[in-house]
C-alpha positions as CSV (number, residue, x, y, z in Angstrom):
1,X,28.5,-45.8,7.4
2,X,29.6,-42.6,9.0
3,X,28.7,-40.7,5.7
4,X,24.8,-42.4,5.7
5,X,24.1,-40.6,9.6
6,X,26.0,-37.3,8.0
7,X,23.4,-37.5,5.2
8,X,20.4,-39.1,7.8
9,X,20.8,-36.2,10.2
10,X,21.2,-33.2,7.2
11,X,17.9,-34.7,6.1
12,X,16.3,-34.4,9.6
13,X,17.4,-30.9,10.2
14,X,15.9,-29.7,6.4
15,X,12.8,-31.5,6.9
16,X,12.3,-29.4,10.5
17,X,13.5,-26.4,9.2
18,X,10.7,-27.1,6.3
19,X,8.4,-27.5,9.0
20,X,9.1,-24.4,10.5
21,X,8.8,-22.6,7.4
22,X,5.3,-23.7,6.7
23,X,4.2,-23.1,9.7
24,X,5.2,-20.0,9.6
25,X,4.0,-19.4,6.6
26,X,1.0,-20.5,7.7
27,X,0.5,-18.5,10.8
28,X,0.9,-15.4,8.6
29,X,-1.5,-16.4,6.3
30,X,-4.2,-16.7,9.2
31,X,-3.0,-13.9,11.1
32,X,-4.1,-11.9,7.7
33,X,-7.2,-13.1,7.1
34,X,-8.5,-12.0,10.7
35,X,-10.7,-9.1,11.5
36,X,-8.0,-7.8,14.6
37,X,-4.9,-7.8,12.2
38,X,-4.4,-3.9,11.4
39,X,-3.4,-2.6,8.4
40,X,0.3,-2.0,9.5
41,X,0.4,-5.7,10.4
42,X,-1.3,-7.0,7.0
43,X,1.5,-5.1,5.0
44,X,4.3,-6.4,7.0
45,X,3.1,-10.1,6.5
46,X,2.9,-9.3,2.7
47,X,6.1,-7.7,2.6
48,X,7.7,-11.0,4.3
49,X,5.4,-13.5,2.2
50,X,6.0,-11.5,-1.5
51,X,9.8,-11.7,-0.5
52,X,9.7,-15.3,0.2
53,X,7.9,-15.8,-3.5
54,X,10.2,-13.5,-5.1
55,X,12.5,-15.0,-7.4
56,X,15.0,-12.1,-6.4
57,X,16.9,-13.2,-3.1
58,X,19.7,-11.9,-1.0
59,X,20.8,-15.8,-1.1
60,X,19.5,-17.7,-4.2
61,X,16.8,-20.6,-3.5
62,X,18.8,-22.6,-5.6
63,X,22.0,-22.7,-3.3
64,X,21.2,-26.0,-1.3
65,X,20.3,-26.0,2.6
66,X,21.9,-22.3,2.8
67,X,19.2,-20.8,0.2
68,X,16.6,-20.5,2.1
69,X,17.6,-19.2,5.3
70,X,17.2,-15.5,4.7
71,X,13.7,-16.5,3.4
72,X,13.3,-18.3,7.3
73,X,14.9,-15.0,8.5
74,X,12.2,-12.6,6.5
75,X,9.7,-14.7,7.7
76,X,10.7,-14.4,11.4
77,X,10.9,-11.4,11.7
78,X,7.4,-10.9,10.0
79,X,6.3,-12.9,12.7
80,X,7.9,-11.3,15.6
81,X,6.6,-8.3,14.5
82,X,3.1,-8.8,14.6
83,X,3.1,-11.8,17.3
84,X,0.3,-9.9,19.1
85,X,-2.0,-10.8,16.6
86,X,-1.6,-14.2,16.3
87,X,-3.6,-15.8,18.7
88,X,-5.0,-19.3,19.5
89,X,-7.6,-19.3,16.8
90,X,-4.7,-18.7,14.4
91,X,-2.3,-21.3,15.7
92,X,-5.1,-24.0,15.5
93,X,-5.7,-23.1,11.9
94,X,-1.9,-23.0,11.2
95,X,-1.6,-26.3,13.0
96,X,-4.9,-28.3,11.8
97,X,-3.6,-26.8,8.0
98,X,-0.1,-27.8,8.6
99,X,-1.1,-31.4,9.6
100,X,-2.6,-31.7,7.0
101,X,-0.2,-30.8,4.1
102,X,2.5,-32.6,6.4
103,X,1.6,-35.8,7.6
104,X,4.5,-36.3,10.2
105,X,5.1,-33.5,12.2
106,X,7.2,-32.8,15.5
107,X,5.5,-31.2,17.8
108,X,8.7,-29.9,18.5
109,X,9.1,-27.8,15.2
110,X,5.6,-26.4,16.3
111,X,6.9,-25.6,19.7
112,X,10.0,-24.2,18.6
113,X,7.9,-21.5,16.2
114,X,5.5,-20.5,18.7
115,X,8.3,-19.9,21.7
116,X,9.4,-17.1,19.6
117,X,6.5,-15.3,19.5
């Protein structure tokens, strides 16, 4: 019994961290594509997104759970960076997209991302 909630609540906390992730991801992506993103901004999100798609990683992918958390830290601090040019029009996107791809989603995750920035 005890070992099924160990493995229930592991699952929980990688599917929000997943979340996360992708909406992060996401609100890169439309923070790039609009017209008030500078240049210096645009090269930061590709720096973070070409590191989270490189197969070369401070922490392999491949290591479970701990794998991808210097990807989530990349990305967070991509996002930090250049939080001044995400706004609402790129959270809608990032969310509409993200609901999307991701039926199920906790507002909370959503929440969580955009407290940060």
């Amino acid at each position: 019994m005890k070992i099924l909630r160990i493995l229930s609540f592991i699952q929980r906390r990688v599917k929000a961290l997943g979340i996360r992730l992708i909406y992060s991801v996401l609100l890169m992506v439309y923070a790039y594509q609009s017209d008030r993103t500078p240049v210096w901004a645009r090269r930061i999100i590709m720096g973070a997104l070409a590191y989270l798609l490189s197969p070369l990683d401070s922490i392999p992918d491949l290591t479970p759970f701990i794998g991808f958390t210097d990807d989530l830290g990349i990305i967070s601090f991509g996002l930090v960076s250049i939080a001044c040019y995400i706004d609402k029009d790129v959270r809608e996107k990032a969310k509409t997209k993200l609901l999307s791809l991701i039926k199920e989603v906790d507002e909370k995750e959503i929440l969580a991302v955009d407290a940060k920035l």
